[in-house]
C-alpha positions as CSV (number, residue, x, y, z in Angstrom):
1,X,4.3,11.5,-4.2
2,X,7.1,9.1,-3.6
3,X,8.0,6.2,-5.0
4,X,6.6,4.0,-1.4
5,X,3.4,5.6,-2.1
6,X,2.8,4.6,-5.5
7,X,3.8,1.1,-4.9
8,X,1.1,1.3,-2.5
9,X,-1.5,3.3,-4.8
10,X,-0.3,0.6,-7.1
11,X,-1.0,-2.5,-5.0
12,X,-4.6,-1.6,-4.2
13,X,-5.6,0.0,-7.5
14,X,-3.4,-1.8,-10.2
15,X,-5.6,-4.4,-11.2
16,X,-8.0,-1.5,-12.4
17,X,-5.1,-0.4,-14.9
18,X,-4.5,-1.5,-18.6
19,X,-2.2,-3.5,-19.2
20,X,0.0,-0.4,-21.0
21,X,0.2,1.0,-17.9
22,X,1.0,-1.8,-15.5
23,X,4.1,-2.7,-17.7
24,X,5.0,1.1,-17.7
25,X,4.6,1.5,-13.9
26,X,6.3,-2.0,-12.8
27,X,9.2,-1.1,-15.0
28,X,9.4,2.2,-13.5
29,X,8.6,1.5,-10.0
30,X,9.4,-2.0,-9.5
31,X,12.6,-2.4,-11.8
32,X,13.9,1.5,-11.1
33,X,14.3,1.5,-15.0
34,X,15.0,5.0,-16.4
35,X,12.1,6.4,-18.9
36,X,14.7,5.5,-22.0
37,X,15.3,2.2,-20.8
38,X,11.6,1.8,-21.0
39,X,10.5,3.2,-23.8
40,X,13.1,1.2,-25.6
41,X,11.5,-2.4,-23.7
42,X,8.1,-1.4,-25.4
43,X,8.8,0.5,-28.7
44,X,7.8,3.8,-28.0
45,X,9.6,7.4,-27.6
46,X,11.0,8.2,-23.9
47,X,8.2,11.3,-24.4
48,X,5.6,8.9,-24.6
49,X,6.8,7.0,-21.5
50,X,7.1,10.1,-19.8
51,X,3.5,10.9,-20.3
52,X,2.0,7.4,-19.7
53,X,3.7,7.3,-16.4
54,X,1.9,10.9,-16.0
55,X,-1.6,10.3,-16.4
56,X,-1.0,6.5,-14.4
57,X,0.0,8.5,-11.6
58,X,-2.6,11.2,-12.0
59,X,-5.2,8.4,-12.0
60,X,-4.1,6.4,-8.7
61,X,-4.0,9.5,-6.8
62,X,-7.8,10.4,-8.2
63,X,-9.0,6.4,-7.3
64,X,-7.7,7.4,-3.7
65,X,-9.2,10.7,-3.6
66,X,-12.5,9.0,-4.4
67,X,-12.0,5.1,-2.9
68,X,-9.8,6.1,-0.2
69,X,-8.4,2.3,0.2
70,X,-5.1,3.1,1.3
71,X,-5.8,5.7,3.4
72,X,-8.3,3.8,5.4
73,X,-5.6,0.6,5.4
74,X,-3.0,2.9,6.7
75,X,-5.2,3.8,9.2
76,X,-6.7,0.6,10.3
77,X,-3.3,-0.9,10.9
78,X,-2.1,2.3,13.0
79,X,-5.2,1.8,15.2
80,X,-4.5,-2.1,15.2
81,X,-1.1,-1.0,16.5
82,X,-2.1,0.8,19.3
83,X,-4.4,-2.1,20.3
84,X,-1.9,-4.4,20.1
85,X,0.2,-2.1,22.2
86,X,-2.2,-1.7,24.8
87,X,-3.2,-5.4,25.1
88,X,0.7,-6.1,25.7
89,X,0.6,-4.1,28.6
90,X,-2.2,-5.2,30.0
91,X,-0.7,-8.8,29.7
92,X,1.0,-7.8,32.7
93,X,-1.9,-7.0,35.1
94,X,-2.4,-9.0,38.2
95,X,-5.8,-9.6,37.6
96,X,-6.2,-12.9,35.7
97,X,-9.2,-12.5,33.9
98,X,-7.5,-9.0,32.8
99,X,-4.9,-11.1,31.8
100,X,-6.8,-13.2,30.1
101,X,-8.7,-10.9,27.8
102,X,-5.6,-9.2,26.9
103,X,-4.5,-12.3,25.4
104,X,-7.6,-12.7,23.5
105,X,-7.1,-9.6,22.0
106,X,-3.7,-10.1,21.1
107,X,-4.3,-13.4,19.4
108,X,-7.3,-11.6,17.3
109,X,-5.6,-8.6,16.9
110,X,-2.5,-10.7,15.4
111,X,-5.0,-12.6,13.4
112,X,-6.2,-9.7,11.7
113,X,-2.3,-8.0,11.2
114,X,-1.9,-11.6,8.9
């Protein structure tokens, strides 16, 4: 997994994380600091670093597998994107009322994208 998708793994399932491993992960993922860089910030071998970061990633990928938060969030916002698509076209139509519900959308559609 790349470094985009942790983040995100990270912003929906952090909080669930010990402290340990937040530090770890933001220092890795957050500051791009290199496993000896962090190890050295909290006192412990690069080895032991190395194997935190392991089972922190191992354990974001299973709270997807079984929660599925991102996945759905990714897809919610793909499927708001398409209506939001649509709607702008349809902003267009001659007929006024079509108009008008197209602009209703839009400004829920919008609301939710906040």
């Amino acid at each position: 997994m790349d470094a985009l998708e942790m983040a995100l793994l990270f912003d929906f399932y952090g909080g669930m994380l010990t402290d340990k491993q937040k530090d770890c992960f933001d220092m890795r993922y957050n500051q791009d600091l290199s496993l000896g860089e962090i190890g050295q910030e909290l006192g412990v071998s690069r080895q032991a670093v190395c194997d935190n970061l392991t089972r922190t990633e191992a354990l974001l990928r299973r709270m997807e597998e079984n929660i599925g938060c991102v996945g759905r969030n990714l897809k919610t916002r793909k499927a708001l994107q398409t209506i939001i698509d649509a709607a702008e076209q349809l902003e267009s139509h001659c007929d006024a009322g079509v108009r008008g519900l197209a602009q209703l959308i839009l400004s829920e559609a919008r609301g939710i994208e906040e």
